[in-house]
Backbone as a printed PyTorch tensor [residue, N CA C, xyz], in Angstrom:
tensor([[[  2.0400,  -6.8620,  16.5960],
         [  0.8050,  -6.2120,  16.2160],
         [  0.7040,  -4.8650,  16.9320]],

        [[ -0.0680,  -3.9890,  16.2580],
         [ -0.0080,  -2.7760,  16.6780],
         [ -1.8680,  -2.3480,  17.0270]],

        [[ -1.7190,  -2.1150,  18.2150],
         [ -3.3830,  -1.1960,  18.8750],
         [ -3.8580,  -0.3500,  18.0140]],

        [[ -5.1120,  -0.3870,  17.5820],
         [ -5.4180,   0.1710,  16.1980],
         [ -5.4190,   1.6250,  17.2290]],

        [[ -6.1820,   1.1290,  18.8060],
         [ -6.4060,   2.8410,  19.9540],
         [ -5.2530,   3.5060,  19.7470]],

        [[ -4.1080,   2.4220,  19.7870],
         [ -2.5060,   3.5190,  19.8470],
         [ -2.4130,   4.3190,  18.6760]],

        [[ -2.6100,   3.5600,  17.5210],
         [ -2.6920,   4.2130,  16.6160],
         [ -3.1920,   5.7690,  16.3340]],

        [[ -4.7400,   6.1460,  16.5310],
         [ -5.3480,   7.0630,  16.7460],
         [ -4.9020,   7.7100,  17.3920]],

        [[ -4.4450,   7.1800,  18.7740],
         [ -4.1570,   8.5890,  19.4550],
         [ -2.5090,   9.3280,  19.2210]],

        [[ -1.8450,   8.2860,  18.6710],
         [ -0.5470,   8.8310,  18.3160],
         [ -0.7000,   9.8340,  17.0260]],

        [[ -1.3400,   9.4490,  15.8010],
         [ -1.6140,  10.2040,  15.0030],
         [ -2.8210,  11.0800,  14.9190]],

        [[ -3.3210,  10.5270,  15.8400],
         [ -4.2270,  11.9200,  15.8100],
         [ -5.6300,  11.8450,  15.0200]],

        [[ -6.1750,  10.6980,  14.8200],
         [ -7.1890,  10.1230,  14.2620],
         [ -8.3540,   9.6320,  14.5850]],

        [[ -9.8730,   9.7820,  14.3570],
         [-10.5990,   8.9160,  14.9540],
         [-10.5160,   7.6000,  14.4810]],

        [[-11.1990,   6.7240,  15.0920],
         [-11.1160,   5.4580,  15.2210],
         [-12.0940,   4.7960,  13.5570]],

        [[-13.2180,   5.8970,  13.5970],
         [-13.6780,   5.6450,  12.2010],
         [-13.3770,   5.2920,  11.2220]],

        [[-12.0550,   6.3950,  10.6720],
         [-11.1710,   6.5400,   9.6190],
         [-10.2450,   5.2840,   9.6680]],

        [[-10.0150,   4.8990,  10.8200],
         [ -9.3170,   3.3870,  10.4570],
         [-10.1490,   2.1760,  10.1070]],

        [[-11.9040,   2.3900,  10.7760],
         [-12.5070,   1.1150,  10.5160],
         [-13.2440,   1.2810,   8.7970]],

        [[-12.7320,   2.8450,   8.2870],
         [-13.4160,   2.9060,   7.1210],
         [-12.4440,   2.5420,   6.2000]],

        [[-10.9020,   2.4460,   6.6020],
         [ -9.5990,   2.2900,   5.8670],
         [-10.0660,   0.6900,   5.0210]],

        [[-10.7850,  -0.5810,   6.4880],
         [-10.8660,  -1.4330,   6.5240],
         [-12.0970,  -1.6040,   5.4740]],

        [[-13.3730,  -1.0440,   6.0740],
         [-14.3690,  -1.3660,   4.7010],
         [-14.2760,  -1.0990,   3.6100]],

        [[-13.5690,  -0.0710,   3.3320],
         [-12.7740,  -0.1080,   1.5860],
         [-11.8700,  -1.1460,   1.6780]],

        [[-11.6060,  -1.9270,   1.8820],
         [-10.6490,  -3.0960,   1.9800],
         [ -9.0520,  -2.5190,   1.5890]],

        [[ -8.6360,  -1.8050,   2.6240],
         [ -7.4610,  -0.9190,   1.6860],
         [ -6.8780,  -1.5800,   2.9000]],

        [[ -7.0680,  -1.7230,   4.8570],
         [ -5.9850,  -2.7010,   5.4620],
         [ -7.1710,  -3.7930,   5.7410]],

        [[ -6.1740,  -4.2080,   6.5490],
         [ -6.9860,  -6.2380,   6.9120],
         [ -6.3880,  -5.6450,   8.5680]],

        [[ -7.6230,  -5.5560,   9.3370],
         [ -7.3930,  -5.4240,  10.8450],
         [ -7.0350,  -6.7510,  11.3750]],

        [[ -6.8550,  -6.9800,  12.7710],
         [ -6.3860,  -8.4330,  13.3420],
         [ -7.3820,  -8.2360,  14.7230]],

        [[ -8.4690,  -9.2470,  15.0820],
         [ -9.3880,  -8.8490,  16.5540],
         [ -9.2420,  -9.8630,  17.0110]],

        [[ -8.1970,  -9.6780,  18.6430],
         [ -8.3760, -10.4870,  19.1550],
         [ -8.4840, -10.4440,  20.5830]],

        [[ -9.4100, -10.9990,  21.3750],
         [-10.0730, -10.7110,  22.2670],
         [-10.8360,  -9.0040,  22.0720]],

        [[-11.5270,  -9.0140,  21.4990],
         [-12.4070,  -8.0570,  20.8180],
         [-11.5710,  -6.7800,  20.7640]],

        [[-10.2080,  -6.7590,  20.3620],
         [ -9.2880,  -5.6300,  20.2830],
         [ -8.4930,  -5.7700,  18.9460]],

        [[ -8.7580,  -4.5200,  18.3810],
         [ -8.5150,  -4.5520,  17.0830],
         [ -6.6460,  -4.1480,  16.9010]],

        [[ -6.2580,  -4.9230,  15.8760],
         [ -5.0160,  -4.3240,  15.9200],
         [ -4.3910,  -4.4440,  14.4990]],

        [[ -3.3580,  -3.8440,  14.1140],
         [ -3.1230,  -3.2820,  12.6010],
         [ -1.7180,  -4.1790,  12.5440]],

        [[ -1.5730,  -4.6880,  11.6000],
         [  0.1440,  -5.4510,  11.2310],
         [  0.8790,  -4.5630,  11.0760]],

        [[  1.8240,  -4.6810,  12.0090],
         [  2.9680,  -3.6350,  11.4440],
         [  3.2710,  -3.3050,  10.4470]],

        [[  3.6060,  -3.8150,   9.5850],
         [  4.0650,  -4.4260,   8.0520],
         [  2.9500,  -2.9010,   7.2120]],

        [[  1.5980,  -2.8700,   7.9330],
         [  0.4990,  -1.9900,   7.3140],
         [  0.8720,  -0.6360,   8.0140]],

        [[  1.5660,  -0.5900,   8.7650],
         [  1.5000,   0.9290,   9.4600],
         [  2.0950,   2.2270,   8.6050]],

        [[  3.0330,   1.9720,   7.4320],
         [  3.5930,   2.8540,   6.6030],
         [  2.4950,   3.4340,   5.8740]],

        [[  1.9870,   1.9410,   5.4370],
         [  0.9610,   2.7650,   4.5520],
         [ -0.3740,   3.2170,   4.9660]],

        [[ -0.8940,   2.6890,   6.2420],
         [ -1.5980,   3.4590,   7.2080],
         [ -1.0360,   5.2240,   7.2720]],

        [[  0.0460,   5.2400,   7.5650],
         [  0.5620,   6.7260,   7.4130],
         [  0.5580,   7.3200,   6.4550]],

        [[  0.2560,   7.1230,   5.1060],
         [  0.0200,   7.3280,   3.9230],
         [ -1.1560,   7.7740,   4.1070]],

        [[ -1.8870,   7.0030,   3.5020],
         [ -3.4160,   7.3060,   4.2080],
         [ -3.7860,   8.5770,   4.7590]],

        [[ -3.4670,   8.0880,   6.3300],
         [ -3.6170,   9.6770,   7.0560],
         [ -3.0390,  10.5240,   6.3690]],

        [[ -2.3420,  10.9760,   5.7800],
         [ -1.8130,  12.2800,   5.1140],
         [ -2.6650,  12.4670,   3.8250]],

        [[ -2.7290,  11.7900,   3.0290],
         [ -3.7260,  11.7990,   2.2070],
         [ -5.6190,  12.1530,   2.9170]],

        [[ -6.0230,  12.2180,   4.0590],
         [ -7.1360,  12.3280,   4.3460],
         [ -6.7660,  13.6060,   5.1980]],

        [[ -5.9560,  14.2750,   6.0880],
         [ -6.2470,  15.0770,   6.7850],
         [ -5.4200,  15.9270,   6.4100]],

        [[ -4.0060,  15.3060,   5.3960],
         [ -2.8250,  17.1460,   4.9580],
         [ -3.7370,  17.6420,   3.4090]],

        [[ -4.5200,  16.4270,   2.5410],
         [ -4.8320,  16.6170,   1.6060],
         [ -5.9780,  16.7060,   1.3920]],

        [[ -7.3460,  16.6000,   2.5100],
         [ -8.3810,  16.1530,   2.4340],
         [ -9.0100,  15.7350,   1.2230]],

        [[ -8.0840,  14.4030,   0.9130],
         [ -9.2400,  13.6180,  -0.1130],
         [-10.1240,  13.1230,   0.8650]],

        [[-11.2280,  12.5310,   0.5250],
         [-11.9980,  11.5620,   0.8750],
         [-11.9130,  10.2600,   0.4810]],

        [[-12.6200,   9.5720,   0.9660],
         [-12.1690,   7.7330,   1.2900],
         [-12.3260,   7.7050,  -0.2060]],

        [[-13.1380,   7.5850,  -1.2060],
         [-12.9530,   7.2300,  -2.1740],
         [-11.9990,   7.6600,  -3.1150]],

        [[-11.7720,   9.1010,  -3.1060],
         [-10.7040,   9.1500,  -3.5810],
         [ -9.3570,   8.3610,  -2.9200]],

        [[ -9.4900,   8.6930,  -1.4180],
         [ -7.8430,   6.8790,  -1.5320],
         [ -8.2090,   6.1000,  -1.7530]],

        [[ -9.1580,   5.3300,  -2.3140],
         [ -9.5630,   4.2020,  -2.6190],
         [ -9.0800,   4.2630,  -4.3290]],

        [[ -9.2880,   5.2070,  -5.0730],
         [ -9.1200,   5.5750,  -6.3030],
         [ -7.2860,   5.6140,  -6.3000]],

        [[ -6.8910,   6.2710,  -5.3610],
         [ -5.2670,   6.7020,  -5.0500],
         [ -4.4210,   5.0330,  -4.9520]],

        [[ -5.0080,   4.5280,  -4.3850],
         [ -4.5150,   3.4440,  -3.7730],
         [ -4.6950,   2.1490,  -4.9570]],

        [[ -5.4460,   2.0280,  -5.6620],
         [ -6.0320,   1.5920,  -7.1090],
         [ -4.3590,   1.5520,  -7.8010]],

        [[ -4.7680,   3.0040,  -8.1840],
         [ -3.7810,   3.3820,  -9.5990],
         [ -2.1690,   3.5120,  -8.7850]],

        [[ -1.7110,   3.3370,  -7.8120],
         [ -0.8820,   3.4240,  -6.8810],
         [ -0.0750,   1.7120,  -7.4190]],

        [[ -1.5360,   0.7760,  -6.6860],
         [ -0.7870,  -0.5080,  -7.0680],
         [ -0.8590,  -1.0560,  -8.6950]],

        [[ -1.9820,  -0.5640,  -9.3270],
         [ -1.0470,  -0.3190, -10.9060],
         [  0.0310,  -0.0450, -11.0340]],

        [[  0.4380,   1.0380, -10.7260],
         [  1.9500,   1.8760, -11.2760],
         [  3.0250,   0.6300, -10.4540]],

        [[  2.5000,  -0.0410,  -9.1730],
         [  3.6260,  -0.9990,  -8.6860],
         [  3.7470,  -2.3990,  -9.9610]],

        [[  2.5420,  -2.4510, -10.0210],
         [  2.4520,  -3.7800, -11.3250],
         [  3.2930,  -3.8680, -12.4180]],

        [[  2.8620,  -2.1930, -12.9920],
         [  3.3710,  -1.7580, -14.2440],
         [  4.8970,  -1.8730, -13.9330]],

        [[  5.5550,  -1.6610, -12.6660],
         [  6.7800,  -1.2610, -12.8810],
         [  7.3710,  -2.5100, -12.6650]],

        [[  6.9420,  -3.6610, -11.6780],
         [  7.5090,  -4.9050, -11.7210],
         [  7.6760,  -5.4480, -13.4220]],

        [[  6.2010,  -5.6880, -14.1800],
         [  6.5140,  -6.0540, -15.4110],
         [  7.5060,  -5.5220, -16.6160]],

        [[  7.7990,  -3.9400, -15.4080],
         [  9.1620,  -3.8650, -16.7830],
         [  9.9800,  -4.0370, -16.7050]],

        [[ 10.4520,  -4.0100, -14.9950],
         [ 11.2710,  -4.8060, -14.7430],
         [ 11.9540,  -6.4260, -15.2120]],

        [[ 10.7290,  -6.9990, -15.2020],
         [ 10.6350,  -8.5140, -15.7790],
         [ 11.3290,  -8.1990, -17.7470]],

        [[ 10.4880,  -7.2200, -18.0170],
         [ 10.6100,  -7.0010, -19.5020],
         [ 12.2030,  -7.0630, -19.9310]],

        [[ 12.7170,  -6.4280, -18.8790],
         [ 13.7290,  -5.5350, -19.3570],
         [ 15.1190,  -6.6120, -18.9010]],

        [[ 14.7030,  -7.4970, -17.9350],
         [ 15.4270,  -8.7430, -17.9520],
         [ 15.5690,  -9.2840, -18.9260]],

        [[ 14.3600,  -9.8370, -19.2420],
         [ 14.1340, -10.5080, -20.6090],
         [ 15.0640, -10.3920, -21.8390]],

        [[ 14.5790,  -9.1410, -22.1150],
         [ 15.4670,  -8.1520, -22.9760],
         [ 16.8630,  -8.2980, -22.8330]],

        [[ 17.0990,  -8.0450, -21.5550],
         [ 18.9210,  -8.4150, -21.6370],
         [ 19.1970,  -9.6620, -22.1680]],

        [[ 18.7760, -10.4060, -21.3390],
         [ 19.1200, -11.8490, -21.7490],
         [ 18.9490, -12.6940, -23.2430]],

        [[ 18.5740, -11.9010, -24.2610],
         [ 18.5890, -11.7110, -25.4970],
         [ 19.2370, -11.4010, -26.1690]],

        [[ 19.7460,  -9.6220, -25.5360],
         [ 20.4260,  -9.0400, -25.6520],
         [ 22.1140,  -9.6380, -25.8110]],

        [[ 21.6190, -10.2270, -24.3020],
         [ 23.6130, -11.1800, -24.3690],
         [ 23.5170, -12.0780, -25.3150]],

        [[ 22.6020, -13.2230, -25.3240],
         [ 22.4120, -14.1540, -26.6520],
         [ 22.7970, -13.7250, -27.8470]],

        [[ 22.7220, -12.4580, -28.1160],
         [ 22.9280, -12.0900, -29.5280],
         [ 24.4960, -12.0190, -29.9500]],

        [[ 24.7540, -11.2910, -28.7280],
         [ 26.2140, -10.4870, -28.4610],
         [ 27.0720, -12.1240, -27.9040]],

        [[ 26.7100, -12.9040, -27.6550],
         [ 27.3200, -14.0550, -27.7520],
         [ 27.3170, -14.5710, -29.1690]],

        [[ 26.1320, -15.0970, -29.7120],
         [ 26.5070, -15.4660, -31.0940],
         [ 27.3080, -14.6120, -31.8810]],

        [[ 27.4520, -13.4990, -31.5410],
         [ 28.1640, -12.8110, -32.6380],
         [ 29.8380, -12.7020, -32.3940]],

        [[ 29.9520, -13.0320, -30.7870],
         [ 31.4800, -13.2790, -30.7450],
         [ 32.1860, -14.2580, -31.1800]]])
């Protein structure tokens, strides 16, 4: 687990912007013994984030909007993935019956 404090002060952030990351439900903090801390696993896209709020100054709703259509485009691209399996495997079916 990662110090949400380390966090801030390595990147350069107030502490706000991470607890507002959280009330848009965009990370899931971890408190324990009343110390907040971020999953590693979240820190990439924590860094996302920050660049999006302080190189680009959107505002929270707009990453909230960013982050939306972000994991669409991940959805969209798994299901074509899936599609396009599919598709093959048809594809060979055919090209088998026909040999």
């Amino acid at each position: 687990m990662v110090l949400i404090d380390q966090v801030c002060v390595h990147y350069e952030v107030e502490l706000n912007f991470i607890d507002s990351l959280e009330e848009y439900g965009l990370i899931q903090l971890v408190v324990m013994d009343n110390t907040k801390y971020l999953s590693p696993d979240d820190l990439q896209y924590v860094e996302k984030m920050i660049r999006l709020k302080y190189e680009l100054g959107i505002n929270m709703e707009g990453i909230d909007v960013i982050n939306n259509l972000l994991h669409q485009i991940d959805n969209l691209q798994n299901e074509l993935v899936l599609a396009k399996n599919k598709l093959s495997i048809y594809e060979q079916d055919e090209y088998d019956l026909k040999s």
